[in-house]
N, C-alpha and C positions, 0 to 999 in steps of 0.2 A: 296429356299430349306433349307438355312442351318438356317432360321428363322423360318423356319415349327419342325424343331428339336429341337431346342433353346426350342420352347413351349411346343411339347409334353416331354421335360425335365423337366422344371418348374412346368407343372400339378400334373407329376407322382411322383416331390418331394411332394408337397401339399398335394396330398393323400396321403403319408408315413406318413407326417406328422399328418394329419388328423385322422388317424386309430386308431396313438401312437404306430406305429414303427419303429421311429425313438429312443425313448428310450432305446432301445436293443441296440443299439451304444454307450451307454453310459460305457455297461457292457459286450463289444461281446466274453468274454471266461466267464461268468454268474460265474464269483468268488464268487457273492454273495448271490448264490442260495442255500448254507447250513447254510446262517445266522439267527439268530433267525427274526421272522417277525417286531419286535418292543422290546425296551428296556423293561431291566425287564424280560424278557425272558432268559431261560436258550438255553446254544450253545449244541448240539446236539453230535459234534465231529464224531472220522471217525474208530473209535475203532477196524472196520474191519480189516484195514490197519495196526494197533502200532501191534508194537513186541508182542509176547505173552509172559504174565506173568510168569515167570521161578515157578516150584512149587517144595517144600520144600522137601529136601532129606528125605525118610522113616526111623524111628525106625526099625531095624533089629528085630524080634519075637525076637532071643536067645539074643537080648541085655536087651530089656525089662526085661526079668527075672533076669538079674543081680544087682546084690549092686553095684553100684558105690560108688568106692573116690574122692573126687575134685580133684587130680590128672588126673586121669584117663576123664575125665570129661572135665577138662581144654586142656587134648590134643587131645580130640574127638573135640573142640571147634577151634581148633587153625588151625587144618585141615576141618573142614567142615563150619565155618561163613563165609558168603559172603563176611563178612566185609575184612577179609583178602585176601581173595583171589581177590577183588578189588583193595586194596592197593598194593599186590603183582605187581597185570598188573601194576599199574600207577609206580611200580617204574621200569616193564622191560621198559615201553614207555618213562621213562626218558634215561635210559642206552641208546635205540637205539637213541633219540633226540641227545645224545653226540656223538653218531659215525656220526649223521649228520654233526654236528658243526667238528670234524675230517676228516669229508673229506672233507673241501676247502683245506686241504694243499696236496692234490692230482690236477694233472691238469684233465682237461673234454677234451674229447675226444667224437665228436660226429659224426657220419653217417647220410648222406642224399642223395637222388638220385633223379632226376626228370628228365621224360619222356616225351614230348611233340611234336604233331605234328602241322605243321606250314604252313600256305598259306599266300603268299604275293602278292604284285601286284606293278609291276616294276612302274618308273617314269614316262615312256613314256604307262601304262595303260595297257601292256600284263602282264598275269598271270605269275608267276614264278611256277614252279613246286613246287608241296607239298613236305617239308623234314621231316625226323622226325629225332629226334635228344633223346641221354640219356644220364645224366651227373653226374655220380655216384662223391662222392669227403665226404674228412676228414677234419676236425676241430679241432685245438687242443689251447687251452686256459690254463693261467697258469699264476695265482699272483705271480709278485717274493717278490713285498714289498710294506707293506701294515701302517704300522706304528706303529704295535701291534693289528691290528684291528681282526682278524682269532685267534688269542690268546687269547684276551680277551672274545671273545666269546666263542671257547672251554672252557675257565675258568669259565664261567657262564652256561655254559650246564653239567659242571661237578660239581659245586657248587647246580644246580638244581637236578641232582641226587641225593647229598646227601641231599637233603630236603626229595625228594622222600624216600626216604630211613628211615632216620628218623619221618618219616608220619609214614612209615609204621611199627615204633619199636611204636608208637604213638600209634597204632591203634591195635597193638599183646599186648602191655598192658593196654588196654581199654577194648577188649575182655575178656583178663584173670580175670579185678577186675569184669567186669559184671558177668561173670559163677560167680566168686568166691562170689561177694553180694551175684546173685540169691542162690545161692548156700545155704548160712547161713541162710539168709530171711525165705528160707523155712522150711531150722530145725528150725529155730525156731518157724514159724508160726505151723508145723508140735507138737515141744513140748509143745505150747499152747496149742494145742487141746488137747494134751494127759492130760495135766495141768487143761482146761475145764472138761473135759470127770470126771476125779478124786471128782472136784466139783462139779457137778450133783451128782456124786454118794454118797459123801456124803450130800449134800444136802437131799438127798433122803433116808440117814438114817435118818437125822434130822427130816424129814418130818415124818417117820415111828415112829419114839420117840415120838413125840409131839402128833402123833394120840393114843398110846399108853397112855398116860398119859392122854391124854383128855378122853381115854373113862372111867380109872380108874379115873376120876376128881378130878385131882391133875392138870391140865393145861386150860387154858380159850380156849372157842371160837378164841380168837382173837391172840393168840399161834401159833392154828393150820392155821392162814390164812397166817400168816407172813411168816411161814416156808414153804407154797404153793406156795405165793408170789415167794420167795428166791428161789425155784425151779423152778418154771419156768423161773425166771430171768438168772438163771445159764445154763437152757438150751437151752434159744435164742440164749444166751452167744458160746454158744458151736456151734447152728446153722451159727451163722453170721464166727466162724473161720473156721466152716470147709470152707465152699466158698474164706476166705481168703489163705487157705492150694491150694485151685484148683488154684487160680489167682497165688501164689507163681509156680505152676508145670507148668504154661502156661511162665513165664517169664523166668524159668530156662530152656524149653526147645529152648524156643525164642534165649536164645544166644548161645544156641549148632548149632543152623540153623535146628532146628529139628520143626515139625508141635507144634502146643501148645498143642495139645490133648494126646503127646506120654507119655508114662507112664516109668516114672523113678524114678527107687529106689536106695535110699540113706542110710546109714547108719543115725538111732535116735541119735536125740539131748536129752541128759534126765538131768535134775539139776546137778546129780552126776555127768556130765561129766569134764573133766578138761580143766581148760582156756589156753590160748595157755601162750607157754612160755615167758621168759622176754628179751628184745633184748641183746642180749651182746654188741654191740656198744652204746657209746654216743651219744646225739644227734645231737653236733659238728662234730664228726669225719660221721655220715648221711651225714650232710648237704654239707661236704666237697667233697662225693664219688659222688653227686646228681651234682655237677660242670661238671663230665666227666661223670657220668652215665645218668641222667636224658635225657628221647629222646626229649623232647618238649622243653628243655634250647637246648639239642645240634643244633637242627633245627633253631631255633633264631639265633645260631652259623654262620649256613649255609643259611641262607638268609641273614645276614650281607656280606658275602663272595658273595654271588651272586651279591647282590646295588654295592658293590663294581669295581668286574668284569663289570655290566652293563655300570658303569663309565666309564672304561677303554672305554671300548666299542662305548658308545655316542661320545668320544671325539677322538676315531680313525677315526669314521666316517666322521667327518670334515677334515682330512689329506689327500693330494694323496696318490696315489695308482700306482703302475706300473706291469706293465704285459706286459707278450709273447703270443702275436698270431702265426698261423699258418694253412694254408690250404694246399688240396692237391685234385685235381679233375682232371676227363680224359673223355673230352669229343665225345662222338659218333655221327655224323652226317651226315646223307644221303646225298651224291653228294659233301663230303669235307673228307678229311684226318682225323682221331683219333690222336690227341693232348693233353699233361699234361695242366693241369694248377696248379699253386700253389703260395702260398706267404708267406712272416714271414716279422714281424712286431713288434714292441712296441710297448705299447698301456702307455700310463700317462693321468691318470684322476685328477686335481687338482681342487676341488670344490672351486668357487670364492666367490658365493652368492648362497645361498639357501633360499632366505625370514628368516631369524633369524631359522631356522627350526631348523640346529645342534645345535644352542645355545640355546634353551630353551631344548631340549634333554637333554644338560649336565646339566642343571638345573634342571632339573627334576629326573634326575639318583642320581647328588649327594645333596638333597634335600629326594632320597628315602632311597641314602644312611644311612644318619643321622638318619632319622626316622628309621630302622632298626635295628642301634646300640643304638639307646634309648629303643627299644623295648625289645631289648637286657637285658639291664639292669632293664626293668620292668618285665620281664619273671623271670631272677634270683631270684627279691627280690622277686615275687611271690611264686617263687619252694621253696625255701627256708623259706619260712613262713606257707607254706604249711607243710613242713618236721616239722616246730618246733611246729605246731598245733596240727599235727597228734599225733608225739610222744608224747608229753603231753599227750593227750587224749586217746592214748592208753595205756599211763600207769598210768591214773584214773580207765579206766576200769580195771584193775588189782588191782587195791590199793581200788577197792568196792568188789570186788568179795568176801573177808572174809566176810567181813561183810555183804552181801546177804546171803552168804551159811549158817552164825549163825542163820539171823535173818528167814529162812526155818526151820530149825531144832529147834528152839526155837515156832517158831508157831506150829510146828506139836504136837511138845510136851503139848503147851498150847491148843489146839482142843484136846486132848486123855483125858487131864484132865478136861477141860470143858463139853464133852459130858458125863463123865463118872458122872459130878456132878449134871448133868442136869435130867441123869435118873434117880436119887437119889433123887432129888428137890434141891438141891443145889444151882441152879443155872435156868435162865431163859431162854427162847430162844432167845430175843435179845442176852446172853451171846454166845449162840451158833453161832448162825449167826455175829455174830462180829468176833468170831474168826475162822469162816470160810471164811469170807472175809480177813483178815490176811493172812490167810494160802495162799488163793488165787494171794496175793496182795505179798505176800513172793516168791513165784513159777514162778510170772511173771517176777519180779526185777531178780532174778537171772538168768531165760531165758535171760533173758534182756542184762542181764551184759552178759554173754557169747557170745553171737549174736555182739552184740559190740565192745566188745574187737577183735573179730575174723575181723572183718570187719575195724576197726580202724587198726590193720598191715597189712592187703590189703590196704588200702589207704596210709599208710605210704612207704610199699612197692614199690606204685606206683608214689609217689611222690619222691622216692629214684631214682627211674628209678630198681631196682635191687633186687630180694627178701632181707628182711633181716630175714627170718628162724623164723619158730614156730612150735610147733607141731598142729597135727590134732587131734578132737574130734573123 
């Protein structure tokens, strides 16, 4: 009988086999049924299932119609980017990480109760009657000494906050220079166009001059092409910014946390406008304020201070440890008396051998320590070559600025007299288009310089850690 089994066993694996369903064993929860069929294949994913995409707060209609200041601007920014309001959570989730590491120096006190019914069976083979029994009871545990170890670790869950923290001063001044780039990028790219727009139009007298002279043949054929040429060239010129004007409104709306499509007005960037002021601090006394202001040196500060605390930490962990136990239970059982039960105790853990475990730990901590206070001091000379870069260079963009705004007003003056010599025959239309390309080439520089200079004390500023004051265009 149990040989007639044995075989219809062995057939019915053969034919499993046989079929090729035994391969299904291979895979029996088919993990591998949303993989692509063969490499090279793209994976498919489960898109259903992920979070859905959070979608961009609206422009308010009655905001749209207003002028913004970069003020105004920067603290629509500062409340509404994700960016901050992410760094904000990561610094509450560091706060509550430190009430965690604050409560071991509380004891645990814990609740349990277990209800269970029960059948035995005596020695001699009769049934004992079923009891049921409940056995409610307290727990109470309690480090008393630990060797620094609960210390050191609150000291590094509080050293991690202030990382947290300083992220997020990191992260409120990464915001600000973004608005504040986007911001100028776009006057400026905004004064180009107005700057283009000027040059077609005069282009377009030039062009109107030269057909005028040509039909009174006082100007060649090849007069009138150049100055056609020169017009169209001025007004591709014009096409290609304005697209550059849309790409600047998409990025300055990007860092308000606003859609890229919303429509925001700003007050004009025009030549005449004036470049910010000059800093009244030194560049020494910057560099000195940027030791205690800058958030990215202070953070450096505070991850030193962390390696540190981890140290402590790694090397308490190889100490005993001693503690108070404590229970307390009352147990309930059918066909027996309700009785306490309870106990208190010591408890001393003194780790003997761990496999080298603690000791490459403390190797490891103060190994990261080191590298952090080198980091340290690479971060400094960094902020600090930054500060002495920025200020420089933003007080080149000051130290150009006369001389852009001369060399505008000097071109403008040299185009009034060359066209006016040109309609006269004076002068040729190479003359002319030379010194509307000047005019051009004048109009930009000083855009230039201003857009620069403005965004060189943003950079300065943030490399300060701390405004250092200018005025606004």
């Amino acid at each position: 009988m149990h040989r007639r089994w044995l075989l219809y066993g062995l057939l019915l694996v053969n034919g499993v086999a046989q079929a090729g369903i035994g391969a299904a064993f291979d895979d029996p929860f088919f993990t591998d049924s949303g993989l692509p069929g063969q490499a090279g294949q793209s994976w498919k994913g489960v898109p259903e299932r992920l979070p859905a995409l959070p979608s961009s707060q609206a422009w308010p209609a009655a905001m749209a119609a207003k002028t913004w200041t970069l003020p105004e601007l920067t603290t629509w920014a500062l409340a509404h980017n994700p960016q901050t309001a992410a760094s904000w959570e990561a610094l509450r989730a560091q706060a509550a990480a430190l009430g965690v590491a604050d409560s071991a120096w509380l004891p645990s006190l814990t609740f349990s109760t277990s209800a269970s019914r029960r059948q035995a069976v005596s020695t001699a083979g009769f049934s004992v009657p079923a009891r049921n029994s409940v056995m409610p009871s307290l727990s109470l545990s309690y480090t008393l000494w630990d060797f620094g170890l609960r210390a050191a670790k609150t000291d590094a869950a509080q050293a991690q906050e202030w990382v947290a923290g300083y992220t997020q001063n990191q992260t409120l001044q990464t915001v600000i220079f973004t608005v504040t780039q986007a911001y100028y990028q776009l006057l400026g790219n905004q004064a180009l166009l107005a700057a283009d727009a000027k040059t077609v139009a005069e282009n377009q007298k030039a062009l109107e001059a030269a057909e005028v002279l040509h039909q009174a043949g006082q100007a060649t054929i090849g007069a009138l092409y150049q100055a056609r040429a020169s017009l169209a060239t001025a007004q591709s010129t014009y096409a290609a910014q304005a697209q550059t004007v849309r790409s600047g409104e998409g990025s300055l709306a990007s860092s308000l946390g606003l859609p890229t499509n919303s429509v925001i007005h700003i007050a004009p960037l025009t030549p005449d406008s004036a470049p910010p002021s000059q800093v009244q601090q030194g560049v020494e006394t910057l560099m000195h304020a940027a030791e205690t202001a800058n958030p990215a040196l202070q953070e450096a500060r505070a991850q030193v201070a962390l390696a540190q605390a981890n140290v402590r930490s790694a090397r308490a962990q190889g100490l005993p440890s001693l503690g108070v136990t404590g229970s307390y239970g009352y147990q309930i059982q059918g066909g027996f008396q309700p009785g306490d039960t309870w106990s208190v105790g010591l408890s001393l853990t003194v780790p003997l051998f761990t496999g080298f475990d603690n000791h490459y730990q403390v190797r490891e901590a103060e190994a990261t320590a080191r590298q952090e206070t080198d980091t340290l001091a690479a971060t400094r000379n960094s902020t600090l070559v930054s500060i002495w870069q920025d200020y420089h260079g933003f007080q080149g963009d000051l130290a150009a600025y006369p001389g852009a705004r001369s060399s505008l007003a000097n071109a403008r003056k040299a185009m009034e007299v060359v066209i006016a010599q040109y309609k006269v025959g004076q002068a040729t239309i190479q003359d002319v288009l030379q010194a509307e390309s000047t005019l051009a080439q004048s109009r930009y520089s000083l855009i230039a310089n201003l857009v620069n200079s403005y965004v060189a004390l943003a950079q300065l500023s943030q490399a300060v850690g701390i405004p250092v004051g200018a005025s606004q265009p």
